[in-house]
C-alpha positions in Angstrom: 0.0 0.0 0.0 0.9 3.6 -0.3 1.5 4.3 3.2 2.9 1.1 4.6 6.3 0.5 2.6 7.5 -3.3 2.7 10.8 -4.4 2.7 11.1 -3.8 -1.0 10.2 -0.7 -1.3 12.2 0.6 1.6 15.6 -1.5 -0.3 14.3 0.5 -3.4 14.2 3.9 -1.5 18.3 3.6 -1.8 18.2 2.2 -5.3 16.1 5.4 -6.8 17.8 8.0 -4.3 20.8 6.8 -5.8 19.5 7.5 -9.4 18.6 11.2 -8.3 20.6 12.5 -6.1 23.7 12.2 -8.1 22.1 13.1 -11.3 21.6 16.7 -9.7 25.3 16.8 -9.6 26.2 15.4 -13.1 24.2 17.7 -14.4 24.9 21.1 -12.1 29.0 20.3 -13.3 27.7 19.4 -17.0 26.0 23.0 -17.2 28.7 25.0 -16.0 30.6 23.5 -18.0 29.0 23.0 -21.4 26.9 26.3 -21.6 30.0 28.5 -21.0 31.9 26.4 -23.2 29.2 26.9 -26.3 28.8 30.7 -25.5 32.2 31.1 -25.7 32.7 28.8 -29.5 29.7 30.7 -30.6 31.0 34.1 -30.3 34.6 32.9 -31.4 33.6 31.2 -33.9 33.4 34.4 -36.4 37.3 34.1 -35.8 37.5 30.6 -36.0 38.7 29.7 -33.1 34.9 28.6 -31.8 34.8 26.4 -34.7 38.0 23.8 -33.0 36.1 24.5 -29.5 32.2 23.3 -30.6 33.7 20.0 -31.2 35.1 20.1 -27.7 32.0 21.1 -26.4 29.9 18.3 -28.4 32.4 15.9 -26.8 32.1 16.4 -23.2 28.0 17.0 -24.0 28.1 13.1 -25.1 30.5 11.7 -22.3 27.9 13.6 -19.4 25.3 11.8 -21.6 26.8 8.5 -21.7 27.6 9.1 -17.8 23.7 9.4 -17.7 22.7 6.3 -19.3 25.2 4.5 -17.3 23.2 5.4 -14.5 20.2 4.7 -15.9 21.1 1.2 -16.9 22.2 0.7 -13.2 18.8 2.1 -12.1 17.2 -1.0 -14.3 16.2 1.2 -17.8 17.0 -0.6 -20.8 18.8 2.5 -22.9 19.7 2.1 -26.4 23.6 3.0 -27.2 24.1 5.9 -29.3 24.6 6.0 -32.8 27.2 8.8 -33.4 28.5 9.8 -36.9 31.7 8.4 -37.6 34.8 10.9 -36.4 37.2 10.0 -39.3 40.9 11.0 -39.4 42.5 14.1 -39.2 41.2 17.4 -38.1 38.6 17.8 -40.4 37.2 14.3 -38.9 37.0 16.4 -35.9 35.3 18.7 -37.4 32.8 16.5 -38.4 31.2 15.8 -35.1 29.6 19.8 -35.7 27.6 18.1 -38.2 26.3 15.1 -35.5 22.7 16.0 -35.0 23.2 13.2 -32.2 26.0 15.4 -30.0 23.9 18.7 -30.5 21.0 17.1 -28.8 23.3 15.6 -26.0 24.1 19.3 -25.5 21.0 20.8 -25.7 19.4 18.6 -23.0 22.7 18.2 -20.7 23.1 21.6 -20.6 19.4 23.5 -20.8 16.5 20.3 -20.1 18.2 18.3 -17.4 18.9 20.9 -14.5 15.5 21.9 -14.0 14.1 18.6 -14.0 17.0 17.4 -11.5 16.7 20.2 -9.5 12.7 19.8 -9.4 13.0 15.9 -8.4 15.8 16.9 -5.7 14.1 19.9 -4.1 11.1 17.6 -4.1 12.7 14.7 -2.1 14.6 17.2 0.4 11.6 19.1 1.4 9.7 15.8 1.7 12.1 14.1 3.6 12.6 17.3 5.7 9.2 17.5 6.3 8.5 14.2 7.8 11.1 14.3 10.0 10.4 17.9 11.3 6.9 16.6 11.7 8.1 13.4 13.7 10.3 15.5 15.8 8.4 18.3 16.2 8.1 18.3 20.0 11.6 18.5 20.5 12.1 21.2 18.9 8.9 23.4 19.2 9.8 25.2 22.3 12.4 26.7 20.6 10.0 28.8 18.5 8.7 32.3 19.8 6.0 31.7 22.1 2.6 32.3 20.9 -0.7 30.5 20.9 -1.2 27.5 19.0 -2.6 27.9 15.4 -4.8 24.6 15.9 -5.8 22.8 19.1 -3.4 19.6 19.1 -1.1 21.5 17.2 1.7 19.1 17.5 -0.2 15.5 17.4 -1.0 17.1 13.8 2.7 17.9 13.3 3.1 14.1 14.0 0.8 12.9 11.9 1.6 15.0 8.9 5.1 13.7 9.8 4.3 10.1 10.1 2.3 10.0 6.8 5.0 11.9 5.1 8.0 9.7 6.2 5.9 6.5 5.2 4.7 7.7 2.1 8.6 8.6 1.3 9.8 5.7 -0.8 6.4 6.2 -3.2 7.0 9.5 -3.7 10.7 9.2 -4.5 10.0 6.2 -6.8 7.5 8.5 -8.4 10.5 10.9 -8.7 12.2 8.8 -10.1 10.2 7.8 -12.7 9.6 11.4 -13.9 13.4 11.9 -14.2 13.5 8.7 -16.3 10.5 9.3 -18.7 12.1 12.7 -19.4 15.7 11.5 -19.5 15.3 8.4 -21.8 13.7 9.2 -24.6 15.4 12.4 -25.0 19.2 10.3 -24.7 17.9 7.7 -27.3 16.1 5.1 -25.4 12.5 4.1 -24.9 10.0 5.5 -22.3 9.9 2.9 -19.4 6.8 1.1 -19.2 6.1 1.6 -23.0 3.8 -1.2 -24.5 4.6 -0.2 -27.8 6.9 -2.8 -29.0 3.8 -5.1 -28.6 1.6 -4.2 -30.8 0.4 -5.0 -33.9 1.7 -3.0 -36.8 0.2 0.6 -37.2 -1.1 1.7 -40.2 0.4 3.9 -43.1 -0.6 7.4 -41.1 -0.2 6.1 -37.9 3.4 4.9 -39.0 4.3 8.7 -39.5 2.6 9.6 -36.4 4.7 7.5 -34.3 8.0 7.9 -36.2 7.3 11.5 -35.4 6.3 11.5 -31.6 9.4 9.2 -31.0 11.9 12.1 -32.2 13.6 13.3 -29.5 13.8 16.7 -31.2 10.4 17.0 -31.7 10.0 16.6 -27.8 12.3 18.9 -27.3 11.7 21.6 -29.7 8.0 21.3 -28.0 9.2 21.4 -24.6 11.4 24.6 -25.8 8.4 26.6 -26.6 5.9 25.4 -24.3 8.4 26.9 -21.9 9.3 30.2 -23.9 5.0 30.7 -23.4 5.2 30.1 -19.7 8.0 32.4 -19.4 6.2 35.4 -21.6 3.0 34.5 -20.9 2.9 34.4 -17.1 4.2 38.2 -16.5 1.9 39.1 -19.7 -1.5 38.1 -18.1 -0.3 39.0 -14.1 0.5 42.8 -15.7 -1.5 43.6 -18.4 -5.1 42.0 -17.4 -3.9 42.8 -13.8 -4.8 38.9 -12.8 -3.4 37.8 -9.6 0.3 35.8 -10.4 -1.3 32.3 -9.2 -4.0 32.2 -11.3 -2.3 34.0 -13.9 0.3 31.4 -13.7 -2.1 28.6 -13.5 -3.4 29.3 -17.3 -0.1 30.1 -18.3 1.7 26.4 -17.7 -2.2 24.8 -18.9 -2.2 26.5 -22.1 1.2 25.6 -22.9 1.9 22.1 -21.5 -1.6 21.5 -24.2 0.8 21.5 -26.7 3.4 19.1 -24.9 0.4 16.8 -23.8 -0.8 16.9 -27.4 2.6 14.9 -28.8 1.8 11.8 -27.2 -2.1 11.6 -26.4 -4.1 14.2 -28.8 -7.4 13.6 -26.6 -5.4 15.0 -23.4 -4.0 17.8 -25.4 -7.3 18.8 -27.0 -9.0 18.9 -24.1 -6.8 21.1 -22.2 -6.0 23.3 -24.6 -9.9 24.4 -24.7 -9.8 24.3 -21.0 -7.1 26.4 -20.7 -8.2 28.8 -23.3 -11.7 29.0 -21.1 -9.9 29.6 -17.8 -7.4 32.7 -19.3 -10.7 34.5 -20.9 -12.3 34.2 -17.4 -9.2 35.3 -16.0 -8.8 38.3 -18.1 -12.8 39.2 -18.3 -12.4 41.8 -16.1 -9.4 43.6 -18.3 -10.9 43.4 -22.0 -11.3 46.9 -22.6 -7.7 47.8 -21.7 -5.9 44.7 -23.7 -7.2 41.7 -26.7 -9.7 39.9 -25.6 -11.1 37.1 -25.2 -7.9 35.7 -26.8 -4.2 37.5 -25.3 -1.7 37.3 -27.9 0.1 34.4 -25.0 -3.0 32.4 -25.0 -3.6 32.6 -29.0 0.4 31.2 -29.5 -0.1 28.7 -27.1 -3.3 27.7 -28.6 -1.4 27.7 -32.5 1.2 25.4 -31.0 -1.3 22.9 -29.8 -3.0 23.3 -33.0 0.4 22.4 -35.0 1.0 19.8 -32.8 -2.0 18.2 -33.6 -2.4 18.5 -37.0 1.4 17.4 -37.8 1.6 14.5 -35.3 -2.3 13.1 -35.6 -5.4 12.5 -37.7 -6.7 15.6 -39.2 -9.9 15.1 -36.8 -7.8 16.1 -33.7 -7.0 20.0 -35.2 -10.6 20.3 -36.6 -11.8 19.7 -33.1 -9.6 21.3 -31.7 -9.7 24.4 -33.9 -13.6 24.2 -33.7 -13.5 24.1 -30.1 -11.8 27.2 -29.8 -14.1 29.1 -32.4 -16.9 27.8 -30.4 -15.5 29.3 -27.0 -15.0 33.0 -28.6 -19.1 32.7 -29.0 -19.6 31.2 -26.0 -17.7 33.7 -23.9 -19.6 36.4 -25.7 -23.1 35.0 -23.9 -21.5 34.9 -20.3 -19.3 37.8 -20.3 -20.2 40.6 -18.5 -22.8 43.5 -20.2 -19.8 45.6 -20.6 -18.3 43.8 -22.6 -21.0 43.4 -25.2 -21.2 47.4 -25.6 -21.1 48.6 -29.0 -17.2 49.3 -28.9 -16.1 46.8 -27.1 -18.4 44.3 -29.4 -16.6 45.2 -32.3 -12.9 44.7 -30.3 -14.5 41.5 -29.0 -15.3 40.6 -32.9 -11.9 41.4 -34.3 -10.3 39.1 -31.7 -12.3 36.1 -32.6 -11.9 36.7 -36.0 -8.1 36.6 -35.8 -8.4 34.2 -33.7 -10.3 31.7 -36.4 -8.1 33.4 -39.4 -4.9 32.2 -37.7 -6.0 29.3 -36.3 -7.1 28.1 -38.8 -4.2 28.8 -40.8 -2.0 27.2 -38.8 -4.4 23.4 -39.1 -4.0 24.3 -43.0 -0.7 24.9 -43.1 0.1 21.2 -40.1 -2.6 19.1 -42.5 -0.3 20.2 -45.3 3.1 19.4 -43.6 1.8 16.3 -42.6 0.6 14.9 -45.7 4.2 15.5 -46.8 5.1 13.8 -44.6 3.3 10.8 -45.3 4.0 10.7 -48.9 7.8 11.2 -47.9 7.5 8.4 -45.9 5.4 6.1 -48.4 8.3 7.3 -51.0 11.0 6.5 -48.7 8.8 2.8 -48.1 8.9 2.0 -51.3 12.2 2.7 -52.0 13.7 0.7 -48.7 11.0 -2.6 -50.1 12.8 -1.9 -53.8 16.0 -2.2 -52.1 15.0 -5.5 -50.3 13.8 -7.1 -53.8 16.8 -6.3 -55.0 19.2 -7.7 -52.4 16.3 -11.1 -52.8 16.7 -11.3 -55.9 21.1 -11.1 -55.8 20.2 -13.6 -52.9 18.2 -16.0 -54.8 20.7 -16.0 -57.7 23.5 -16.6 -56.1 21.7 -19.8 -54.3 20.5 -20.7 -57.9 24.9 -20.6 -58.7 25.4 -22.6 -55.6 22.3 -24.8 -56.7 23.7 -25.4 -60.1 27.4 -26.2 -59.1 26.4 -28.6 -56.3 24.1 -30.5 -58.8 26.6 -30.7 -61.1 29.6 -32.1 -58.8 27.6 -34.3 -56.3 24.2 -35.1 -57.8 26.3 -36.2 -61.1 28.5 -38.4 -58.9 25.8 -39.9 -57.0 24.1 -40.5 -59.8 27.1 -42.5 -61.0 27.3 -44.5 -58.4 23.1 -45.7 -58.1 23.7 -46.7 -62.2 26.9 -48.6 -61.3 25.4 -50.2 -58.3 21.9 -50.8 -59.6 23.5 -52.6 -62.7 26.5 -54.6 -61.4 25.0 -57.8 -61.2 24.2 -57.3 -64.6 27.8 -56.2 -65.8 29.2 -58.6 -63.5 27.5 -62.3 -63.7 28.4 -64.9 -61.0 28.5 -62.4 -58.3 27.3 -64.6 -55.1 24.0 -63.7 -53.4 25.8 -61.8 -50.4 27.5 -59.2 -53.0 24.6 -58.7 -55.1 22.9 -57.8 -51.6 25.9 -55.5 -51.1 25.1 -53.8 -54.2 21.4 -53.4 -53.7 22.4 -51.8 -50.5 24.1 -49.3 -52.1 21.7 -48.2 -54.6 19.0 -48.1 -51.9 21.6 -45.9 -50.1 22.6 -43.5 -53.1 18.6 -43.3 -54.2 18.0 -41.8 -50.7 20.9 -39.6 -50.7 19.7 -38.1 -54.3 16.2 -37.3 -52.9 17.7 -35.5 -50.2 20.0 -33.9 -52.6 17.2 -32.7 -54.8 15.4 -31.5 -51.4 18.1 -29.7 -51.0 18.3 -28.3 -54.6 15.3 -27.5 -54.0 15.8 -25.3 -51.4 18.6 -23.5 -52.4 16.4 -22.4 -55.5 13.2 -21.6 -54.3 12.0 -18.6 -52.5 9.3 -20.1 -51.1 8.8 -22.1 -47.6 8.9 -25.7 -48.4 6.0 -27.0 -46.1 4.7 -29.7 -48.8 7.9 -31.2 -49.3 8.4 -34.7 -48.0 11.3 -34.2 -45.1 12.2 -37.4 -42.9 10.8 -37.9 -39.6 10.9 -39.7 -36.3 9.4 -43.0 -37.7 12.2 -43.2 -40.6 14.6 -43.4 -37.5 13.8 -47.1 -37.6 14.4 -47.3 -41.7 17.8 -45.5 -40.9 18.8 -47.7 -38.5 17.8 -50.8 -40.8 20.1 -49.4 -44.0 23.2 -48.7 -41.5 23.0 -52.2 -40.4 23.5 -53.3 -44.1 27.2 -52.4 -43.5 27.3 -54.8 -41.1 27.8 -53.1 -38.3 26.1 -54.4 -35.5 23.1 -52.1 -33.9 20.7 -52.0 -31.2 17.9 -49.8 -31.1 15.4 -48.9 -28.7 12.6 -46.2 -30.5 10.0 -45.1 -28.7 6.8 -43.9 -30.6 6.0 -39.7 -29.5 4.2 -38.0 -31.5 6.2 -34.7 -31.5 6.2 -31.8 -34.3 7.6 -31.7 -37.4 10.6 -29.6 -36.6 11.4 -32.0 -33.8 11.3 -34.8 -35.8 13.2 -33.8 -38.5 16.2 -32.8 -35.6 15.8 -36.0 -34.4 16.7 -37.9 -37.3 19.4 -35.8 -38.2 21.2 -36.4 -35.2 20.6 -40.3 -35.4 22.2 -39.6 -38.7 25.1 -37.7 -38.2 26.2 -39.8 -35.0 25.8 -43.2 -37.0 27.8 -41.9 -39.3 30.8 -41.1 -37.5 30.7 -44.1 -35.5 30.9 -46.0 -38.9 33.9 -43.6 -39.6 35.1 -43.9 -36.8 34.7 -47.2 -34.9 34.3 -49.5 -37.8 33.3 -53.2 -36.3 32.1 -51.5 -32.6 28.6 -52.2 -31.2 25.9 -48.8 -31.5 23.2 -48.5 -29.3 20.6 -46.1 -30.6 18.1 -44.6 -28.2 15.2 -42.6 -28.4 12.5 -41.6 -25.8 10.1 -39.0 -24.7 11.8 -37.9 -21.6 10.6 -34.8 -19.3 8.7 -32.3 -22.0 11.9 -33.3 -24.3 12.6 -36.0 -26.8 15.8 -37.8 -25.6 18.1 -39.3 -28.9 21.3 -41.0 -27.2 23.8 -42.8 -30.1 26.6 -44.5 -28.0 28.7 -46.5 -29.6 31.8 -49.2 -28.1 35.3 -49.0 -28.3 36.6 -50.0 -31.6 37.8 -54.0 -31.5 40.5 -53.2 -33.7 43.5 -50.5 -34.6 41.9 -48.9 -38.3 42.4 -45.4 -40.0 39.3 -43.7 -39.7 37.5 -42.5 -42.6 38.0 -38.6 -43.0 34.8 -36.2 -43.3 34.0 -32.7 -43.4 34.4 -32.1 -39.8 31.1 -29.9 -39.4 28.5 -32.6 -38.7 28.6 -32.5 -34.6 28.4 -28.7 -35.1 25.8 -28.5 -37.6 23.5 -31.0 -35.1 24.6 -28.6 -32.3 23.2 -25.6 -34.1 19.7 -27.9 -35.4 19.4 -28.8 -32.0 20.1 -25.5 -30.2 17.8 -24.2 -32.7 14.5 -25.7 -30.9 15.5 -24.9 -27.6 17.9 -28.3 -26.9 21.2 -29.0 -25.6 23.4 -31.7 -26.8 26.6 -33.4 -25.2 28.9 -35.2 -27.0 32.6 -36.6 -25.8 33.9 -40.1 -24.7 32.6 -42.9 -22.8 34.4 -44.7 -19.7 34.7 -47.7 -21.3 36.4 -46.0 -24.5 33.8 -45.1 -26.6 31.7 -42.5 -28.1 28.6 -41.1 -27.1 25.9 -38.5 -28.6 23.1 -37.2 -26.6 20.8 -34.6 -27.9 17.4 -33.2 -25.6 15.1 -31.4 -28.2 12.4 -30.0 -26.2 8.8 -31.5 -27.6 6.6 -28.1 -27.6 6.6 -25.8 -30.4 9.8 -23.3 -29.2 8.9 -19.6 -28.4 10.0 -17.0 -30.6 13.7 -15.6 -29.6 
C-alpha cells in the first residue's frame, strides 16, 4: 500500500535516491561546463577559433550523456547506445562531429533540459524528507519557536501525523520521482520510455506509422518542450501585468495553455482537451481587463493555442486540429453569452469581434498549413517505403541468384556423382554375372543408399532455389529413425535400437533424425566393427536421442569427413531450444546425446 512500505520498497528507496541525487550533480558540473563552453565557441567562432572548440564542447556533451545512461542502466532502464556519426581521421574528422545532430542534442538537453528537471526531483525529495522528520520530531524542537498561541488545538499530534504520513509515504513519492526523471531523461538520450507497450503491438497503419516515427523524435519533444516553456515564461508576466490577474491564477493558465501542446505529442485527446480548458480559464481570468488589452484571446494564449493546434495537426489524424480548432471558435461565442454587459457594448463588441476573427483566421491557418506538412510527410515516408521494399527485392533477388549458382554447381559435382554411383550399383549384377548372393545384396544396399541420398539432394536443390517455404515437401521424420537404422546395419555393423513412438512436431522430428544420422555416421567412420546402441525416448517435456557407440575392437584409419556434422547437429538442436553433449565414454567409446524439447519453441 501507499503508506505502509514493505521491505522492497524501503531496499528501493536507496536504489532510486541513488538514481537522483547524483544526477543533480552530473548535471549542475555538466551546465557550468558546457553552456559557458558553447557561449564562448559561438562568439569565437566568427574568428575561428569557436569552430575547433564546438567540437570540444559536443564531446564532453556526449560523455555527461553516456555518464547518464550509465546510471540509468544501473537504475534498471533498458537504454539504447548511441549512434554517433563516424569521427574520421585528421582534423577535419573532428570537425565533423559539428555536423552530428546526435551530440547537439546531448548538449541541448545536458546543458538546458536536465537541471530543472533534476533540481525539481531533488528539491522535491529534500523538502519531503525534511518535512517528515520535522513533523516526527516536532516536539523536540517546538519550544524553541517564539511563544505564541497554537494555530490549531493539538497542534503538535498534527505535526506528527503530517510527519508520520509523510516519512511513510517517502519511498512512493521518490520512486514517483524517479520515474519522472526517467520518462524525461530516456527518450530524450535515445532510449525508450519505461513502461512503454509499444513494441507489442500490432503493426500501425500507413498514417499512424508517421505519427509515431514523429512522436518518437527526441527533437520533436524537445523543440516542444522549448516553446511550451518560452510561453510560460512570456505569458505568465503578460497576463499577471497587463489583465492585472493575480500571479497564481495568472500562472495557472499560463503552464495549462502551454503544457496543451506538450500533452498533445503523445495523447491528442489529453491535449485537446486542455488546450480548450485552458483557453476557457485565461478568458475568465482576463474578463475583467478586456477593454484595456485583446480579448477574449491575449496574444500568449492565441500562440499557445497555435502550437497545440500544429502539434495536432502534424503528429495526428486531421480530426484532432478540426476539433480542436472548432472548439476554440466555439469558446469565442460562448464567452460572448457569459461575459459581462460591458463587454458586449457597441465598442467593445466590435474589439470582442476582431479578436475572434483573428483568432479563427490564424488558427485556422495554422491546421492548413500542419494538415499540409503532414501529408508531406506521409507521402515522404510512403516514397521513402517504397524505396527501402525496392531495395530489399533487389538484395532477394542477388540472394536468390546466387543460391540458384550454388544450386547449379552442387548438382553438377555431387548429384552427377551420385548418380554415377546408383547406375553402377543398380547394374553390377548385370555387368558382373556370377557375383554370389551376399555381394549382389551388397550392391542393392548401395543403390538403396545412393537413391535416398539423391532425394535429399534434390530437397536440398530445392531449397537453395526456391523462394518459397517448403512445407509440402516430404522431409524425414521420427518414424524413418527405424528405416535409418535398418540401411546402416546393411554395413554390417552391429546395432541395437530402442525407438520409442512420441508424436512430437515436425521440426522435432526432423532434428531428431538428423542427429541419429550424423552420429551413425561417424561411429561408422570412426569405430568400424564397434557395437551402436541407438536410443530414443520422450523424456521430461523433451525427446531424448542417445547414439553410444563401443570402443573400436581393432586399430583402423578412420574415414576422413567434413568435420562440421557435430556442429551443424549442435546448431539444429540448439535451434528448438535443446542441448546436446557429445565426448567419450568410460569404457572408450563415443557417445551423442541430444534433448530437443517436444513443444513448439517460443519466438527468440
Amino acid at each position: 500500500m501507499f503508506l505502509v512500505p514493505d521491505r522492497h520498497s524501503l531496499r528501493r528507496l536507496g536504489h532510486d535516491l541513488a538514481l537522483l541525487l547524483p544526477g543533480l550533480g552530473l548535471t549542475m558540473l555538466a551546465s557550468a561546463v558546457l553552456l559557458p563552453l558553447a557561449a564562448v565557441s559561438a562568439v569565437l567562432a566568427i574568428a575561428w577559433v569557436g569552430v575547433v572548440l564546438f567540437p570540444v564542447t559536443l564531446t564532453l556533451a556526449s560523455v555527461c550523456a553516456g555518464l547518464d545512461r550509465a546510471r540509468l542502466r544501473r537504475w534498471g532502464v533498458e537504454i539504447n547506445h548511441p549512434v554517433y556519426r563516424a569521427r574520421g581521421s585528421g582534423a577535419l574528422g573532428l570537425l565533423r562531429r559539428v555536423t552530428d545532430a546526435r551530440r547537439w542534442l546531448d548538449l541541448a538537453f545536458e546543458g538546458l533540459l536536465a537541471l530543472p528537471v533534476r533540481v525539481l526531483t531533488v528539491a522535491v525529495t529534500l523538502a519531503w524528507a525534511g518535512l517528515g522528520l520535522g513533523g516526527l520530531t516536532y516536539w523536540s524542537w517546538s519550544h524553541l519557536l517564539p511563544p505564541e498561541d497554537a494555530l490549531v488545538p493539538g497542534q503538535w499530534s498534527l505535526a506528527l501525523v503530517v510527519g508520520l504520513a509523510l516519512t511513510l509515504s517517502l519511498p512512493a513519492m521518490v520512486r514517483a520521482l524517479a520515474l519522472l526523471d526517467a520518462v524525461v531523461t530516456v527518450p530524450l538520450l535515445g532510449g525508450a520510455v519505461p513502461g512503454s507497450r509499444r513494441a507489442s503491438r500490432p503493426a500501425p497503419t500507413v498514417s499512424s506509422t508517421v505519427d509515431v516515427r514523429l512522436r518518437e523524435n527526441a527533437w520533436v519533444r524537445m523543440s516542444v518542450a522549448f516553446v511550451s516553456f518560452v510561453l510560460v515564461v512570456v505569458g505568465w508576466p503578460v497576463t499577471a501585468s497587463l489583465y492585472e490577474v493575480h500571479p497564481a491564477p495568472a500562472m495557472t493558465v499560463s503552464i495549462a495553455a502551454a503544457v496543451a501542446g506538450l500533452l498533445a505529442v503523445r495523447w491528442p485527446w489529453g491535449g485537446l482537451t486542455l488546450t480548450v480548458l485552458a483557453g476557457l480559464a485565461t478568458m475568465l481570468a482576463t474578463m475583467p481587463a478586456h477593454a484595456l488589452a485583446p480579448w477574449p484571446w491575449p496574444v500568449t494564449s492565441l500562440l499557445a493555442h497555435c502550437l497545440t493546434l500544429t502539434v495536432l495537426a502534424v503528429l495526428h489524424r486531421w480530426y484532432w486540429a478540426v476539433s480542436a480548432w472548432s472548439g476554440g471558435a466555439l469558446l469565442t461565442l460562448v464567452t460572448l453569452v457569459i461575459a459581462e454587459p460591458s463587454a458586449r457594448v457597441d465598442d467593445s463588441l466590435r474589439a470582442v469581434t476582431t479578436n475572434g476573427v483573428v483568432l479563427v483566421a490564424i488558427s485556422g491557418g495554422v491546421v492548413l498549413m500542419g494538415l499540409t506538412v503532414h501529408q508531406w510527410l506521409l507521402v515522404s515516408g510512403q516514397v521513402e517505403r517504397a524505396q527501402t521494399l525496392s531495395a530489399d527485392q533487389v538484395r532477394r533477388r542477388h540472394e536468390l541468384e546466387e543460391r540458384s549458382r550454388i544450386a547449379r554447381e552442387l548438382h553438377d559435382v555431387v548429384a552427377h556423382s551420385m548418380s554415377v554411383i546408383t547406375v553402377q550399383a543398380s547394374t553390377a549384377t548385370f555387368r558382373l554375372p556370377g557375383l554370389d548372393t551376399r555381394t549382389e545384396q551388397e550392391f542393392e544396399d548401395i543403390a538403396a543408399s545412393s537413391r535416398q541420398a539423391l532425394g535429399e539432394m534434390r530437397a536440398l536443390l530445392a531449397t537453395l532455389r526456391t523462394d518459397d517455404s517448403l512445407d509440402e515437401m516430404p522431409m524425414p521424420a521420427l518414424a524413418d529413425i527405424a528405416e535409418l537404422v535398418a540401411t546402416s546395419r546393411a554395413s554390417g555393423a552391429v546395432i541395437t535400437a530402442d525407438l520409442a513412438e512420441v508424436e512430437v512436431p515436425p521440426t522435432v522430428g526432423l532434428t531428431a533424425y538428423r542427429v541419429v544420422q550424423e552420429a551413425l555416421s561417424n561411429a561408422l567412420r570412426h569405430a568400424g566393427g564397434a557395437a551402436i546402441e541407438v536410443r530414443v525416448a520422450a523424456a521430461e517435456g523433451s525427446l531424448l536421442v542417445d547414439v553410444t557407440n563401443a570402443a573400436p575392437t581393432t586399430a583402423q584409419e578412420p574415414i576422413p569427413g567434413s568435420g562440421l556434422g557435430l556442429s551443424g547437429t549442435r546448431e539444429r538442436v540448439t535451434a528448438l531450444g535443446g542441448a546436446v553433449e557429445v565426448g567419450p565414454t568410460s569404457d572408450g567409446g563415443f557417445a551423442v546425446i541430444a534433448r530437443i524439447p517436444i513443444a513448439d519453441p517460443l519466438p527468440r
